[in-house]
N, C-alpha and C positions, 0 to 999 in steps of 0.2 A: 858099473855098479859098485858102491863100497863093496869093503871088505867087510866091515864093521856093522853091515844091514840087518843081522840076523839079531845083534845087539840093541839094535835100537827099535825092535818088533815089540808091539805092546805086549806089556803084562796082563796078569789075571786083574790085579789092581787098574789098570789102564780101560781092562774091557768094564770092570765095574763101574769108573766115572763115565766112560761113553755111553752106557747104559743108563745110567743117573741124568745125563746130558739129554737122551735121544727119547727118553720114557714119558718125557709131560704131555705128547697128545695119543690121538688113536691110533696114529699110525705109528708112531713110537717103533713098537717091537718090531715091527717090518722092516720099517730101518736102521733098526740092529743088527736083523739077522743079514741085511744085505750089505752091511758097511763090514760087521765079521766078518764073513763069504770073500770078500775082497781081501780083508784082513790074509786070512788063511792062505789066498790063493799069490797072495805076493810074498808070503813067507816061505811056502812053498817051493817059489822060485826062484827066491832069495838063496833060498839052502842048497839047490839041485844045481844051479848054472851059476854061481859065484865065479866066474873069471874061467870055468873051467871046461866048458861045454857049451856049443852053440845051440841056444833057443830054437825051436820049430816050432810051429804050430802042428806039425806030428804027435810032439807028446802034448798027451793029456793036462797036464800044467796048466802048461802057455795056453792051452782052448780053455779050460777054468777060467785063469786068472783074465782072458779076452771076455770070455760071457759072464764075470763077474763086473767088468768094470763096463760092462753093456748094459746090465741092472743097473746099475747104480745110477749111471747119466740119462738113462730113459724112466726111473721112479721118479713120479711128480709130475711129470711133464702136464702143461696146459693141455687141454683138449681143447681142439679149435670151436668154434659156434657149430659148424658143416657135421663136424664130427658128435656132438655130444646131442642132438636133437634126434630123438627116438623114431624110426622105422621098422615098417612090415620087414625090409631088407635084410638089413644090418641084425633086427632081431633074427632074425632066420639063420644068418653067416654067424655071430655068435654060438646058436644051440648048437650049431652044426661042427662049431671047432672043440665045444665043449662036447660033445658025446663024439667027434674022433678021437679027443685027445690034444689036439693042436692048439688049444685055449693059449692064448701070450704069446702067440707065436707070430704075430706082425703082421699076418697076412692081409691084414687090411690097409690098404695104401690108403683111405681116408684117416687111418689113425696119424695124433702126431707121435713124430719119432725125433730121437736123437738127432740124428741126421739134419733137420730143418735148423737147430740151435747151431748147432758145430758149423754150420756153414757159412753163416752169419761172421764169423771170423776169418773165413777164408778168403783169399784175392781169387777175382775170376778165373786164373789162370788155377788154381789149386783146385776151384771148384770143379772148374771142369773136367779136370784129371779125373776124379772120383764119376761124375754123368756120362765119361765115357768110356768105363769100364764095361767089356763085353759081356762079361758074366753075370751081370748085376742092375735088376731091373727094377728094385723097390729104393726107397728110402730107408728101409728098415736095414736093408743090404750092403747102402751105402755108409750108414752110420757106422757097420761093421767093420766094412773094409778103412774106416777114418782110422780107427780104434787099432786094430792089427797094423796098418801103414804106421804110422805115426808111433807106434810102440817099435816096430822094428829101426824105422827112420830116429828113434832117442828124443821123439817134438814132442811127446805129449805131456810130458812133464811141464815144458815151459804155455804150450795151450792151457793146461790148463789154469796155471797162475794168472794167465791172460783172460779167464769166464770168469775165476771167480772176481777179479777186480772189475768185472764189466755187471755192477748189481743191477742195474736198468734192464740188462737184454736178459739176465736170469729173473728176475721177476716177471719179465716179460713171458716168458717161454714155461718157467715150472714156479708149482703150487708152495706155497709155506711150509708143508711137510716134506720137501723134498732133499735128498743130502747135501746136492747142491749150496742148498740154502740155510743149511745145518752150522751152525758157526762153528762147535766141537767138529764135526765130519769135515766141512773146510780146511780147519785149517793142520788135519792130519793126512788128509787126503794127496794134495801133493809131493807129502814126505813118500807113501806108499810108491806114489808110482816113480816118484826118484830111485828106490830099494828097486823095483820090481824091470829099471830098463839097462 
């Protein structure tokens, strides 16, 4: 990780033009406040472990700055056809995560996840490592575990330079509003997680 990371952390001016960049549609403000969220959680950790402490995923940070960068590549996502065609079911499993509380919480393995895109990139042999993981039975889990591997492992810096140059398979996968597909959020995005490994 630079030295010099905490230096090159956006300004107030910086959060204003991203602001001015991300505001032209509806969903605008959403992906401000989640491109910030990221923002914060790599700065974070920019300033806590600079050379000087090793990372866990014990401290609260590192789980931040993992489930901020877990937003970020799962807003937008395409719903597949299977998924977005309305049911007695699915309406039932909604109310039901909405009046627990578990609303967002992936528990739907027909939703799409991160996980389906990211994989797309991987060689069978990488893929597989992630399918047979004993602890982890969703998509939504393996997305996760990409995200933590690969941030410990120092890849996801160069993955990600590797999606966003791949515009076919991100159109493919997420929506026009998504940061992905953000040209401001692109092309700050993998300075952030340069800073944050």
């Amino acid at each position: 990780m630079p030295e010099n990371a905490s230096s090159s952390m956006p300004t107030e001016a910086g959060f204003r033009s991203m602001r001015s960049q991300l505001a032209g549609s509806t969903f605008g403000q959403r992906r401000e406040d989640i491109f910030r969220r990221l923002q914060e959680s790599a700065h974070q950790i920019t300033q806590k472990f600079s050379g000087k402490e090793l990372a866990t995923e014990r401290d609260e940070s590192v789980q931040e700055l993992c489930e901020s960068l877990e937003e970020l590549m799962s807003y937008g996502l395409r719903q597949t056809a299977s998924t977005s065609s309305f049911s007695a079911a699915s309406f039932i499993q909604n109310m039901q995560e909405m009046v627990s509380g578990n609303a967002g919480g992936g528990s739907n393995n027909n939703d799409a996840t991160f996980w389906e895109f990211c994989q797309t990139h991987l060689t069978p042999h990488e893929r597989q490592r992630y399918m047979d993981l004993k602890q982890i039975w969703t998509n939504v889990g393996r997305g996760r575990a990409f995200i933590r591997a690969t941030l410990n492992e120092k890849r996801l810096y160069s993955l990600v330079l590797t999606w966003l140059s791949d515009e076919k398979q991100l159109h493919r996968f997420y929506t026009p509003w998504s940061l992905l597909l953000n040209d401001e959020a692109a092309k700050k995005l993998p300075e952030i997680i340069d800073f944050s490994q």
